[in-house]
CHARMM-style PDB file with segment names, atoms N, HN, CA, C and O in Angstrom:
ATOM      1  N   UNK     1      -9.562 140.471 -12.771  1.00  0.00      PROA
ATOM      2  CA  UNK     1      -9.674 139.110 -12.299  1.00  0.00      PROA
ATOM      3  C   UNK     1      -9.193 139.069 -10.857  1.00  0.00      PROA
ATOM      4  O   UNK     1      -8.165 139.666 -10.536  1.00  0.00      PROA
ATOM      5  N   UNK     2      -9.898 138.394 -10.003  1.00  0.00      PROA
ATOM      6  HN  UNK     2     -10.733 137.909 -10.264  1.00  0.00      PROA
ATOM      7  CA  UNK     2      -9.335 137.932  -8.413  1.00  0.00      PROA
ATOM      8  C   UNK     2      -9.353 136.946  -8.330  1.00  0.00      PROA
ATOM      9  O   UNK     2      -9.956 136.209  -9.110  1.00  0.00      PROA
ATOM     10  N   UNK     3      -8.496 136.464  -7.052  1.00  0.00      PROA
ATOM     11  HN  UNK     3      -8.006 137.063  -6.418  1.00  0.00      PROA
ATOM     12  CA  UNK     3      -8.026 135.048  -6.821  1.00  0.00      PROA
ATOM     13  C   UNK     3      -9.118 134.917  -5.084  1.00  0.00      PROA
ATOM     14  O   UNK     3      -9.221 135.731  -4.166  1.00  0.00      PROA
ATOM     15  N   UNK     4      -9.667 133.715  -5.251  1.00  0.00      PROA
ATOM     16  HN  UNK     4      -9.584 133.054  -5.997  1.00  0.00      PROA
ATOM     17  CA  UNK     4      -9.900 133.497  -3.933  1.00  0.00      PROA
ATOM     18  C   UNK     4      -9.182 132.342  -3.634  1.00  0.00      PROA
ATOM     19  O   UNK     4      -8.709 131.711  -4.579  1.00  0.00      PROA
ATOM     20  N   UNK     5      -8.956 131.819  -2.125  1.00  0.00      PROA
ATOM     21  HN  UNK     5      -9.340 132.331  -1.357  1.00  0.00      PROA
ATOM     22  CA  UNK     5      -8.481 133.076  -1.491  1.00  0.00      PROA
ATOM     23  C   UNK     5      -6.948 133.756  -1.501  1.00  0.00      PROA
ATOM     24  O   UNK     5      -6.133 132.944  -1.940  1.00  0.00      PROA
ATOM     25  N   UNK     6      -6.732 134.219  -1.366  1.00  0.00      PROA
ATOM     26  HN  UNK     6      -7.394 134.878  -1.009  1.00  0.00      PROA
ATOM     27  CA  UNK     6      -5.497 135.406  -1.418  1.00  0.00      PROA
ATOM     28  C   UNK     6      -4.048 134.195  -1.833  1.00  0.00      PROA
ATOM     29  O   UNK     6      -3.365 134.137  -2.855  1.00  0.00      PROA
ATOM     30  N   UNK     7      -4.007 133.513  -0.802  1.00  0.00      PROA
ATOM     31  HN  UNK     7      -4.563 133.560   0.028  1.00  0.00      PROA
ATOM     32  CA  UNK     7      -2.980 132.657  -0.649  1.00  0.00      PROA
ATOM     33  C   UNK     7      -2.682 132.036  -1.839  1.00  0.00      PROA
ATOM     34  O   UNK     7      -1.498 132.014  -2.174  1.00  0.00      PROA
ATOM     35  N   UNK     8      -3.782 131.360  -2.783  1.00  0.00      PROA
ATOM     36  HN  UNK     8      -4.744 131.379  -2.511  1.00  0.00      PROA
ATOM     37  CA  UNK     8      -3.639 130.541  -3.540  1.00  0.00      PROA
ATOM     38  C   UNK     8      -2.941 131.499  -4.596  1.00  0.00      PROA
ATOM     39  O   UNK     8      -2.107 130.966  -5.328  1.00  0.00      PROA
ATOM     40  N   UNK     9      -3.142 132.591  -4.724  1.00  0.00      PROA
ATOM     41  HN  UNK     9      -3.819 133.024  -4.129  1.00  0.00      PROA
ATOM     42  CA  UNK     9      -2.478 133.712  -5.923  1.00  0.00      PROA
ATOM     43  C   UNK     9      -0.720 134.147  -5.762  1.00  0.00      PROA
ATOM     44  O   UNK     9       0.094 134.673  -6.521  1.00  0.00      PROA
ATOM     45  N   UNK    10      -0.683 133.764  -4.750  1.00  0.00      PROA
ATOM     46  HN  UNK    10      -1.344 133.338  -4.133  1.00  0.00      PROA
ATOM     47  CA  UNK    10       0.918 133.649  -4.275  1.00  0.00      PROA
ATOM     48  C   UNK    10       1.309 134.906  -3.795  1.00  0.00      PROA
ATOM     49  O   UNK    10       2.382 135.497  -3.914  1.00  0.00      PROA
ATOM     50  N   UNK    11      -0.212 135.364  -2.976  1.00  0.00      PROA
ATOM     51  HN  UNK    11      -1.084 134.884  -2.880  1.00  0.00      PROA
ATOM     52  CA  UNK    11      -0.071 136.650  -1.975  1.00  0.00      PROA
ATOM     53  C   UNK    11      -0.316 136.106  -0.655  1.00  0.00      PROA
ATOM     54  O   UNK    11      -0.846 134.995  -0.619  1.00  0.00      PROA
ATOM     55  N   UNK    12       0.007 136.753   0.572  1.00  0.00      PROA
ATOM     56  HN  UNK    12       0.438 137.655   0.543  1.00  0.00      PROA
ATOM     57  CA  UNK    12      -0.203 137.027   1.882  1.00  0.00      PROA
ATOM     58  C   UNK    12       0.308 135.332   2.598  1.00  0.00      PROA
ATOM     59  O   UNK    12      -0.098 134.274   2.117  1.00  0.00      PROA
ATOM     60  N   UNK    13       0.870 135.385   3.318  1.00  0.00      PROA
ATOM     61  HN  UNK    13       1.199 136.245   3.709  1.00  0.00      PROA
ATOM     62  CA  UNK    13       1.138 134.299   4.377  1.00  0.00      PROA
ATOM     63  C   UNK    13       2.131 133.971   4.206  1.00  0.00      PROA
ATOM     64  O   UNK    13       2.943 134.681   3.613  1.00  0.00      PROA
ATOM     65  N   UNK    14       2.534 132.283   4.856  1.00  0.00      PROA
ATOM     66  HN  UNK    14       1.875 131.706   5.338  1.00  0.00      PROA
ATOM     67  CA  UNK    14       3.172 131.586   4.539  1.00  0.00      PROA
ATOM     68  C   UNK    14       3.152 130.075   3.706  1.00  0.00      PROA
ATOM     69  O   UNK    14       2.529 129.144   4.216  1.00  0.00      PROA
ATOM     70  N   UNK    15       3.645 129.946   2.803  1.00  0.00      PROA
ATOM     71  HN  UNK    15       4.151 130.702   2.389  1.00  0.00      PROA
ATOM     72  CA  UNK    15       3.617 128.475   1.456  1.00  0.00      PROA
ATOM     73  C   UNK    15       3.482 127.695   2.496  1.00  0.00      PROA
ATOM     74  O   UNK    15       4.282 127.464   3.404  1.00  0.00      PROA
ATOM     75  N   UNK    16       2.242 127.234   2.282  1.00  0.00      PROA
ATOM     76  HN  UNK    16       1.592 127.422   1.545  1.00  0.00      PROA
ATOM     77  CA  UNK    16       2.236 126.171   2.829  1.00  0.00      PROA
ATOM     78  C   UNK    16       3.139 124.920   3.142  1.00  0.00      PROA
ATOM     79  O   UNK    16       3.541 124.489   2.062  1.00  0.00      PROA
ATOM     80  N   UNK    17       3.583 124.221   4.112  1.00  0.00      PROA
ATOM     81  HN  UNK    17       3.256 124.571   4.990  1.00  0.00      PROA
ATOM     82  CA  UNK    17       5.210 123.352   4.574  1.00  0.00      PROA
ATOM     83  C   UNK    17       5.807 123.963   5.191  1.00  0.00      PROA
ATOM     84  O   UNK    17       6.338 123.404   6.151  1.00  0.00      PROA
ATOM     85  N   UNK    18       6.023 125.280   5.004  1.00  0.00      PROA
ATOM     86  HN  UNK    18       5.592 125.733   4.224  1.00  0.00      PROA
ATOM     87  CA  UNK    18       6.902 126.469   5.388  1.00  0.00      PROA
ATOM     88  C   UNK    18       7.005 125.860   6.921  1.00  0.00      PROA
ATOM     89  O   UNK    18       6.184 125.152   7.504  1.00  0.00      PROA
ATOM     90  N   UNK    19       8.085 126.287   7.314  1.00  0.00      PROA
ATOM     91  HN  UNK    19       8.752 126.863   6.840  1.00  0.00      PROA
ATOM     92  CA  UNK    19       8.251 126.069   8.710  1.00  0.00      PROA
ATOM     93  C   UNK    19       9.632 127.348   9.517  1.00  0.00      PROA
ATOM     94  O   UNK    19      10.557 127.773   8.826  1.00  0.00      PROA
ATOM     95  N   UNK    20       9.514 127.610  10.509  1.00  0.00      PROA
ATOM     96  HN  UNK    20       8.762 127.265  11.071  1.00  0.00      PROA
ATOM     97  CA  UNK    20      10.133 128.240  11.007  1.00  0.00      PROA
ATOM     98  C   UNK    20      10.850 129.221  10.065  1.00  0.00      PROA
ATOM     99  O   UNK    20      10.416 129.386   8.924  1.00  0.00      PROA
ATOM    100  N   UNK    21      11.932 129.876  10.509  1.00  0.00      PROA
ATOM    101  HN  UNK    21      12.284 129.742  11.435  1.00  0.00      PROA
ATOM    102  CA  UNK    21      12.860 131.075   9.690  1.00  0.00      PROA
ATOM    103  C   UNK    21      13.412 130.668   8.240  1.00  0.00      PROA
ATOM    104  O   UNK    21      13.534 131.455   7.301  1.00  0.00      PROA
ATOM    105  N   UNK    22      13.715 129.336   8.221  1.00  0.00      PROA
ATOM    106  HN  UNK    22      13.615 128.696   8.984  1.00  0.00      PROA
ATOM    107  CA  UNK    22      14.204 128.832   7.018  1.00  0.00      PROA
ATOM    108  C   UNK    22      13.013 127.594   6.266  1.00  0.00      PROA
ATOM    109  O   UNK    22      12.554 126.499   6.590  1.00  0.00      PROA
ATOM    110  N   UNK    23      12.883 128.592   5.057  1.00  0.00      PROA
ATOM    111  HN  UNK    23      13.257 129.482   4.794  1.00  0.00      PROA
ATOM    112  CA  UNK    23      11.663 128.395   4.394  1.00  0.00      PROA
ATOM    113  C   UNK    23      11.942 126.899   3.215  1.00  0.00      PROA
ATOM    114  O   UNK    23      11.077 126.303   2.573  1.00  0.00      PROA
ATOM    115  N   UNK    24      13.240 126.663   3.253  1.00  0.00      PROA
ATOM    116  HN  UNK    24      13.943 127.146   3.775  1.00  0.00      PROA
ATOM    117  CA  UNK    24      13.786 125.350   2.297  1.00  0.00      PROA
ATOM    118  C   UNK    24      13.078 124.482   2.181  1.00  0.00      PROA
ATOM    119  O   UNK    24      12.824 123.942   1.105  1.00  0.00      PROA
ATOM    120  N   UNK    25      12.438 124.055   3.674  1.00  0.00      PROA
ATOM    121  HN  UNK    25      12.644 124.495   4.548  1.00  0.00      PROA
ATOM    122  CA  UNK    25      11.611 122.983   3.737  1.00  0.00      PROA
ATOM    123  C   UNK    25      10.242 122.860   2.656  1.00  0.00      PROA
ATOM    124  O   UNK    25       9.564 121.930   2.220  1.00  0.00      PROA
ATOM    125  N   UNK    26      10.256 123.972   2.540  1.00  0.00      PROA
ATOM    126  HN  UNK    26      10.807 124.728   2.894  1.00  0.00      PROA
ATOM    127  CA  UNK    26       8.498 124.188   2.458  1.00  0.00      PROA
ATOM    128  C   UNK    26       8.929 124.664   0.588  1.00  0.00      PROA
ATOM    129  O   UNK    26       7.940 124.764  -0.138  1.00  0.00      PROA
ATOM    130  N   UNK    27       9.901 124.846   0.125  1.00  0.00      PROA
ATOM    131  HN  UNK    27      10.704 124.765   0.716  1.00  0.00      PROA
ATOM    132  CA  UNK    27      10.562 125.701  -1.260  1.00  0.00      PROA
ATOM    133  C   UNK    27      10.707 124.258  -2.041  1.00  0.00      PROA
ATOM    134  O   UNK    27      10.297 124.040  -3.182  1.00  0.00      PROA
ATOM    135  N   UNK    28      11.227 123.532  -1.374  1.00  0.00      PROA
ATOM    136  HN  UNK    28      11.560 123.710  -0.448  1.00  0.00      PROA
ATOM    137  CA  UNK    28      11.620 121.989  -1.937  1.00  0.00      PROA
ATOM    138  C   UNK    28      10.076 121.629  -1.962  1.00  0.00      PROA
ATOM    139  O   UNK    28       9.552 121.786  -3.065  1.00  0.00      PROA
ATOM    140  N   UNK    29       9.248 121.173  -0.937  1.00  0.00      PROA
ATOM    141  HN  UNK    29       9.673 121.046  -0.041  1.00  0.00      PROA
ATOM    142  CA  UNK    29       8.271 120.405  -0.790  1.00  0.00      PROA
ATOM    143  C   UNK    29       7.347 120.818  -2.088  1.00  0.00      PROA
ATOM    144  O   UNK    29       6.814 119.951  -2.781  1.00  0.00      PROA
ATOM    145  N   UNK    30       7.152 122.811  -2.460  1.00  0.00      PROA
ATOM    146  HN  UNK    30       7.585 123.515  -1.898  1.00  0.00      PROA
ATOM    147  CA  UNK    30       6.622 123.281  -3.309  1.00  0.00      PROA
ATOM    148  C   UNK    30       6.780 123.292  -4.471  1.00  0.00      PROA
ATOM    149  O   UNK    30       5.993 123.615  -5.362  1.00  0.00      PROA
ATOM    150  N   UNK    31       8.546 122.686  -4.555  1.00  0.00      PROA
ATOM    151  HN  UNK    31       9.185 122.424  -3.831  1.00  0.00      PROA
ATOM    152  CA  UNK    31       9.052 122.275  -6.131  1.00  0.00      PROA
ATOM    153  C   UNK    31       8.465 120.777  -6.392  1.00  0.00      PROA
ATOM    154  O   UNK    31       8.131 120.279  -7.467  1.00  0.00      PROA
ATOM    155  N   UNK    32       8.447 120.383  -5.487  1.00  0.00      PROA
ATOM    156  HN  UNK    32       8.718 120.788  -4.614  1.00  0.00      PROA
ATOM    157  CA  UNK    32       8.228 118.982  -5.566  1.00  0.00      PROA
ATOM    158  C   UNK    32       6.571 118.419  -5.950  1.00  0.00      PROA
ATOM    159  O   UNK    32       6.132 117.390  -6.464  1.00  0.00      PROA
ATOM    160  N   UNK    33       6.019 119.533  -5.469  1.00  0.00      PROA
ATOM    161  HN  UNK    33       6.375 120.369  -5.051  1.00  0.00      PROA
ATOM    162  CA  UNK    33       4.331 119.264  -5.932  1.00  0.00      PROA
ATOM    163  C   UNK    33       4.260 119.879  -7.173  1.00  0.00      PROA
ATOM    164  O   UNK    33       3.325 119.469  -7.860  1.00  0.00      PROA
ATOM    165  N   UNK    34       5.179 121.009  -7.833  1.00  0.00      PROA
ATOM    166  HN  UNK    34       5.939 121.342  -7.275  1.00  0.00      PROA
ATOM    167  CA  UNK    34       4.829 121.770  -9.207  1.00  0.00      PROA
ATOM    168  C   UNK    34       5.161 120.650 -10.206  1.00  0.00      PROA
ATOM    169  O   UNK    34       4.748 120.724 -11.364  1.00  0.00      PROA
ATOM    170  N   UNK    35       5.987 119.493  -9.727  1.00  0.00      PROA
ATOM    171  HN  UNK    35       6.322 119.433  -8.787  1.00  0.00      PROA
ATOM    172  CA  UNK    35       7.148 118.930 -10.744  1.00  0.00      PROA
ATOM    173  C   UNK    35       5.916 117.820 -10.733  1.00  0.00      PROA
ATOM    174  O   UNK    35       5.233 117.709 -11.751  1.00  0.00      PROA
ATOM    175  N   UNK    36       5.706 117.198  -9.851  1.00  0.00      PROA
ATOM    176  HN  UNK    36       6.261 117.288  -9.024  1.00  0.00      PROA
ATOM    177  CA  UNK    36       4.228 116.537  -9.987  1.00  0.00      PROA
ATOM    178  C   UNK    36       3.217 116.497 -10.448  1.00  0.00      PROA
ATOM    179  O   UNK    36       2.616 115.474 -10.774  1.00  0.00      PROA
ATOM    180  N   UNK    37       2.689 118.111 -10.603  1.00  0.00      PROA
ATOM    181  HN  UNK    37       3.178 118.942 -10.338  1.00  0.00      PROA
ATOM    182  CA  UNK    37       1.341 118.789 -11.206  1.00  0.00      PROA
ATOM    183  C   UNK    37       2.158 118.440 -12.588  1.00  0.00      PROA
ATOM    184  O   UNK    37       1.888 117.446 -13.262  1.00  0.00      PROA
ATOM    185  N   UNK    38       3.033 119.235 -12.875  1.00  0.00      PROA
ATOM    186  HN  UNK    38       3.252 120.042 -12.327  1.00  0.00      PROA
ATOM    187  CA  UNK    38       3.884 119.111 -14.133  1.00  0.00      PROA
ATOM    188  C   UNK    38       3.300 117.867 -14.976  1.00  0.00      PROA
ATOM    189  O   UNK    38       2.309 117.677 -15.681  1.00  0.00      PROA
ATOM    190  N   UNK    39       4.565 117.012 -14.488  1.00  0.00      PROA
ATOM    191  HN  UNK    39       5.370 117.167 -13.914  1.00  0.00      PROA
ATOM    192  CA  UNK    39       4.369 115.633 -15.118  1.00  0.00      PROA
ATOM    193  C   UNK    39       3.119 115.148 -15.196  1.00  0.00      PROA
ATOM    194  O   UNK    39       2.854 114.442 -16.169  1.00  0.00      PROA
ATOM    195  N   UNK    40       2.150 115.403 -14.258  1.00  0.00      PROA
ATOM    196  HN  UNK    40       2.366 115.977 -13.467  1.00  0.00      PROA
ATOM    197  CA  UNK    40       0.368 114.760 -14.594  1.00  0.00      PROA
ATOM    198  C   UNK    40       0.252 115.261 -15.364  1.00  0.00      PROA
ATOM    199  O   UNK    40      -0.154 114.408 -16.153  1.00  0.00      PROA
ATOM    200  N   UNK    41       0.331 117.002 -16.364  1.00  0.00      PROA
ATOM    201  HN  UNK    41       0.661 117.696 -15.723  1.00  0.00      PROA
ATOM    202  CA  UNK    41       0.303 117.406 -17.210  1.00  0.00      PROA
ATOM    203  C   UNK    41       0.299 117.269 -18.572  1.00  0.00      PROA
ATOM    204  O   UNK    41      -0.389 117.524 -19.561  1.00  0.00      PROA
ATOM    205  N   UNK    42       1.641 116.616 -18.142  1.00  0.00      PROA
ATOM    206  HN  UNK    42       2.200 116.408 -17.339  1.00  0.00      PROA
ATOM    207  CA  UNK    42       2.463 116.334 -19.606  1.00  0.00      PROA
ATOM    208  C   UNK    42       2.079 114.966 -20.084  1.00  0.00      PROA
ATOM    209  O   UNK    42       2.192 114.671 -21.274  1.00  0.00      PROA
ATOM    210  N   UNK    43       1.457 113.800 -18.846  1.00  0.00      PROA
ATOM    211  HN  UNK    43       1.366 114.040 -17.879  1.00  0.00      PROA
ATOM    212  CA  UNK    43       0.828 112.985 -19.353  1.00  0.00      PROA
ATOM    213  C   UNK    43      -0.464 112.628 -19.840  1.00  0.00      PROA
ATOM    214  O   UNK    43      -0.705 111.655 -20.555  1.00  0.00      PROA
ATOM    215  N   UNK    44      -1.373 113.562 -19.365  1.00  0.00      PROA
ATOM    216  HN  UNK    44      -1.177 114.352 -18.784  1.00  0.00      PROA
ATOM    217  CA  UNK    44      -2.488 113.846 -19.936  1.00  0.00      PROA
ATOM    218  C   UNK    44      -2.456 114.429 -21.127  1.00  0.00      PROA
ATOM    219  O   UNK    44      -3.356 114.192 -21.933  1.00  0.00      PROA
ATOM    220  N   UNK    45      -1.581 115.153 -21.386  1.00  0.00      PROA
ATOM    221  HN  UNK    45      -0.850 115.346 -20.731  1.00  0.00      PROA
ATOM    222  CA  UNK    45      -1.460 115.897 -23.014  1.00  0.00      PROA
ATOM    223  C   UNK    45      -1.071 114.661 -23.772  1.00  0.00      PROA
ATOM    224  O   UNK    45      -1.748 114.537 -24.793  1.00  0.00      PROA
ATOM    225  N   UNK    46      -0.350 113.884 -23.619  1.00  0.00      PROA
ATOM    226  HN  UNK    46       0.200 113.984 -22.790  1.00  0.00      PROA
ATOM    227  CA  UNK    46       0.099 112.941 -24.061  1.00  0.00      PROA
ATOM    228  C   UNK    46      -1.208 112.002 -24.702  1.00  0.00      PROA
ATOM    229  O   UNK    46      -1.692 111.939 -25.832  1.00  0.00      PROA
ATOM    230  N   UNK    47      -1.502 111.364 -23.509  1.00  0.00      PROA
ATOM    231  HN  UNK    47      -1.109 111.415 -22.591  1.00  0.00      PROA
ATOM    232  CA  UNK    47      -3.029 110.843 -23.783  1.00  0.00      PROA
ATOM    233  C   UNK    47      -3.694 111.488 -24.687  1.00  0.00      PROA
ATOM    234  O   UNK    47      -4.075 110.855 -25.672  1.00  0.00      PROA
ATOM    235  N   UNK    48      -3.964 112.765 -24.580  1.00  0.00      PROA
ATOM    236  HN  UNK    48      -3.655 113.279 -23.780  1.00  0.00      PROA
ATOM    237  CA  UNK    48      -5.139 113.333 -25.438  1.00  0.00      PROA
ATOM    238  C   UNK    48      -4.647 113.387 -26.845  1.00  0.00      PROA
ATOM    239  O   UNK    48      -5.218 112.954 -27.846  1.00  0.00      PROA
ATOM    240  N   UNK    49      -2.997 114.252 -26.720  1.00  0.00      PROA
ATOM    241  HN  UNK    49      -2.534 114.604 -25.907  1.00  0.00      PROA
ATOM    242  CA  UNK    49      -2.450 113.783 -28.245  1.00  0.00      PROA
ATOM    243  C   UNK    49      -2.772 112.477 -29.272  1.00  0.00      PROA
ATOM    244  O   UNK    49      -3.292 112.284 -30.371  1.00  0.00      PROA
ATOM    245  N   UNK    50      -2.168 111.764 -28.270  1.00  0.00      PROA
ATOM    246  HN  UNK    50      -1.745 111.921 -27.377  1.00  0.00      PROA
ATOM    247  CA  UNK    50      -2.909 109.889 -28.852  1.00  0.00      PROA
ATOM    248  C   UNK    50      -3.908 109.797 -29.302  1.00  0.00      PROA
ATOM    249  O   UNK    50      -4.099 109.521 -30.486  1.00  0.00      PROA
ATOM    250  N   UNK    51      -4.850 110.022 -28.401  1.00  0.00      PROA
ATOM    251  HN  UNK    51      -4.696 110.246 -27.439  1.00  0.00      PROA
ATOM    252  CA  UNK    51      -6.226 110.142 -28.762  1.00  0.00      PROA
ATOM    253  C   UNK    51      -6.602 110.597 -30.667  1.00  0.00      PROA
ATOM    254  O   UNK    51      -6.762 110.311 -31.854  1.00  0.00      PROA
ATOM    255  N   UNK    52      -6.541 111.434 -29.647  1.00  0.00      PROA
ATOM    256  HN  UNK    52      -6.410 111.666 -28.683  1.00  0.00      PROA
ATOM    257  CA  UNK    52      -6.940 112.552 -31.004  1.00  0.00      PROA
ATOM    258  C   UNK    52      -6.160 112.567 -32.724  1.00  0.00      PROA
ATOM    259  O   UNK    52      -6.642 112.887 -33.811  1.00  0.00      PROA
ATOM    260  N   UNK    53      -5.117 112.188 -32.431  1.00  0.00      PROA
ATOM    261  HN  UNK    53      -4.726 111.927 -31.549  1.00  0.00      PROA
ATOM    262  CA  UNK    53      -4.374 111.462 -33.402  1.00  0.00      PROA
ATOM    263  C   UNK    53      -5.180 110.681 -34.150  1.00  0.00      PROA
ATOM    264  O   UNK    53      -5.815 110.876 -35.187  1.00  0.00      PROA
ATOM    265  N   UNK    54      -4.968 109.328 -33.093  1.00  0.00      PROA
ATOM    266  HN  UNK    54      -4.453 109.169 -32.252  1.00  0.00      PROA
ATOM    267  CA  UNK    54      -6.202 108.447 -33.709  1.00  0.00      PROA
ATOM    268  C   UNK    54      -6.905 108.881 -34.403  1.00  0.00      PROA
ATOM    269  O   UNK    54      -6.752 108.617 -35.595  1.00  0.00      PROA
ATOM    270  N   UNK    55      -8.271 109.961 -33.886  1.00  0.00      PROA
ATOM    271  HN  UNK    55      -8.396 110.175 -32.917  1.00  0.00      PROA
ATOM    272  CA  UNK    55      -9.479 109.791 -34.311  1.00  0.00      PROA
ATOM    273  C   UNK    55      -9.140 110.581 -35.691  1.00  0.00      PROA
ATOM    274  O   UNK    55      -9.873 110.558 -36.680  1.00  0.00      PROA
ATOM    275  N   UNK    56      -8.194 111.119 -35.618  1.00  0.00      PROA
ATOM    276  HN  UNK    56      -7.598 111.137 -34.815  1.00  0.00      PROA
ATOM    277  CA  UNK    56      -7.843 112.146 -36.920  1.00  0.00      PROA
ATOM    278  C   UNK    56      -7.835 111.689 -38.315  1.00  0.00      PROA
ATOM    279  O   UNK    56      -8.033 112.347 -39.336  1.00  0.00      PROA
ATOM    280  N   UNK    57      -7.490 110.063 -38.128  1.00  0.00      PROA
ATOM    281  HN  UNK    57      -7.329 109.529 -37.298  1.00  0.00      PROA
ATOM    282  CA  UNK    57      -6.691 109.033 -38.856  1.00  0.00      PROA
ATOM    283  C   UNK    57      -7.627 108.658 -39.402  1.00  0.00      PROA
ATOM    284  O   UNK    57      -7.557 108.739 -40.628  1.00  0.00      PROA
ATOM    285  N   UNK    58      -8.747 108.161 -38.897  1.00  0.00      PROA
ATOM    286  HN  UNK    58      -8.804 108.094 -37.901  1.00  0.00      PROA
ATOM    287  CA  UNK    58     -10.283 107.650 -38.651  1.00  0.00      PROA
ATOM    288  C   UNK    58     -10.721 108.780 -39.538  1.00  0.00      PROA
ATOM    289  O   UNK    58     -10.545 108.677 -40.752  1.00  0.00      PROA
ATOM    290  N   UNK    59     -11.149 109.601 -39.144  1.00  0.00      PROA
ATOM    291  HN  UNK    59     -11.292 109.685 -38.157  1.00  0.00      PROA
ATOM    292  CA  UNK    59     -11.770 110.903 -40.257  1.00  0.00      PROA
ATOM    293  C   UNK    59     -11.373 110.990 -41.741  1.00  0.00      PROA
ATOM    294  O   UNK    59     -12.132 111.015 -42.710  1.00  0.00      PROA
ATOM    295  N   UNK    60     -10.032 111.031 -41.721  1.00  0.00      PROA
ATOM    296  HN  UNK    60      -9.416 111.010 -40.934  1.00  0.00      PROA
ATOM    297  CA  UNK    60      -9.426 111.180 -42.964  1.00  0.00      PROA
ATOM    298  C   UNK    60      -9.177 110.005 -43.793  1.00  0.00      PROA
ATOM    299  O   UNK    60      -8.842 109.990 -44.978  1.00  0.00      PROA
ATOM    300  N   UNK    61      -9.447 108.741 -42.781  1.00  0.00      PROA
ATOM    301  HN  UNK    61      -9.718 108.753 -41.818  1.00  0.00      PROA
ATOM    302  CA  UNK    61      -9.552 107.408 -44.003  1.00  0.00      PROA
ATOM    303  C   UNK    61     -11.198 107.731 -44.217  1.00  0.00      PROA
ATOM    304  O   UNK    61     -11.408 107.769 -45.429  1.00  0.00      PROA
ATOM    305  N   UNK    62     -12.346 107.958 -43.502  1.00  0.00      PROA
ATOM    306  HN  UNK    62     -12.175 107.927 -42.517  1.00  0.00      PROA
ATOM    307  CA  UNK    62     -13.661 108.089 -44.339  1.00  0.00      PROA
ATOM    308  C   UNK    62     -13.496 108.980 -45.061  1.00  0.00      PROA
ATOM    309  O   UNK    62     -14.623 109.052 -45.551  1.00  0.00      PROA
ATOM    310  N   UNK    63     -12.929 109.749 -45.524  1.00  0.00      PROA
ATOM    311  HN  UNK    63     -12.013 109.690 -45.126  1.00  0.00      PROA
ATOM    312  CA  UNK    63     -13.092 110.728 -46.457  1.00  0.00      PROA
ATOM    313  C   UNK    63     -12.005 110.585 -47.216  1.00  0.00      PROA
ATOM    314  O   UNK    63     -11.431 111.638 -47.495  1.00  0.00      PROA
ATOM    315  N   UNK    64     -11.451 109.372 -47.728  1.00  0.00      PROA
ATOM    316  HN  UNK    64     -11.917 108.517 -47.502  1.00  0.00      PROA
ATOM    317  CA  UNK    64     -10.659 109.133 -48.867  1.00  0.00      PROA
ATOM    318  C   UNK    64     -11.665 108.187 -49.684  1.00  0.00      PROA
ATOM    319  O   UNK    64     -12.519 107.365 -49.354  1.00  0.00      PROA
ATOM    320  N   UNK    65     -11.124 108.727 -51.023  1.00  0.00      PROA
ATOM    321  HN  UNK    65     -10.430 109.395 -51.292  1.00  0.00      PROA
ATOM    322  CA  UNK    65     -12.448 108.469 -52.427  1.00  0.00      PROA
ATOM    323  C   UNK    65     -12.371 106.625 -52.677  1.00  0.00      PROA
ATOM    324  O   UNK    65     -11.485 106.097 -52.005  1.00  0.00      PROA
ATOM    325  N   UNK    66     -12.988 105.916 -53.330  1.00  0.00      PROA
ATOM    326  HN  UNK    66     -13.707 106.345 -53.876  1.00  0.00      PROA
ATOM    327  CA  UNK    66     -12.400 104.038 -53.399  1.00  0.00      PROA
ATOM    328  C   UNK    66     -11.572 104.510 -54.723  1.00  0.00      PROA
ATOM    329  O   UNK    66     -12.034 105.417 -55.415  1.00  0.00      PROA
ATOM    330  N   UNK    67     -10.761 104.094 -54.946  1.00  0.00      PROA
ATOM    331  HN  UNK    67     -10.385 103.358 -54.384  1.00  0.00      PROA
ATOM    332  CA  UNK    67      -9.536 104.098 -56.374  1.00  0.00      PROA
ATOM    333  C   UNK    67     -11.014 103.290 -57.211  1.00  0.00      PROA
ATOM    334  O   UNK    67     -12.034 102.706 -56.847  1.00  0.00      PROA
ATOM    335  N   UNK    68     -10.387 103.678 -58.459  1.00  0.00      PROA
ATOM    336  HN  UNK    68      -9.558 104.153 -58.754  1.00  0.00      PROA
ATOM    337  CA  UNK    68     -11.348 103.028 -59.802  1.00  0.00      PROA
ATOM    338  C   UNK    68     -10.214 102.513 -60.367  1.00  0.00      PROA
ATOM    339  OT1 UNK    68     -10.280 101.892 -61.428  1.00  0.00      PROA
TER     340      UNK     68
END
C-alpha cells in the first residue's frame, strides 16, 4: 500500500503549522485537529448507532407472531 502524497503518511517535511525550531506550535495545533476529527467521529457513530438501533426495533417488531 502507498500513501499519496508522502506528507499525508507522516513522512518527509514539516506538520503542517510547524513553524520555526520549536515545533509546539504546530504539535498543539495537530492535537487539536485529531481531537476534532475525533469527536466528529464519535458523533457520527453515535448517530448511526441510533439509527440503526431504531431500525433494528422495527425489524424485530415485524417479525413477532399476533398472541392467540
Amino acid at each position: 500500500m502507498s500513501c499519496t502524497p508522502p506528507a499525508s503518511c507522516g513522512g518527509g517535511g514539516k506538520p503542517s503549522g510547524a513553524s520555526g525550531s520549536s515545533g509546539t506550535g504546530g504539535a498543539d495545533s495537530a492535537i487539536a485537529k485529531m481531537e476534532a476529527t475525533f469527536n466528529m467521529a464519535i458523533e457520527k457513530s453515535a448517530k448511526i448507532t441510533e439509527i440503526s438501533t431504531a431500525k433494528k426495533a422495527e425489524l424485530d417488531a415485524t417479525k413477532q407472531r399476533p398472541q392467540n
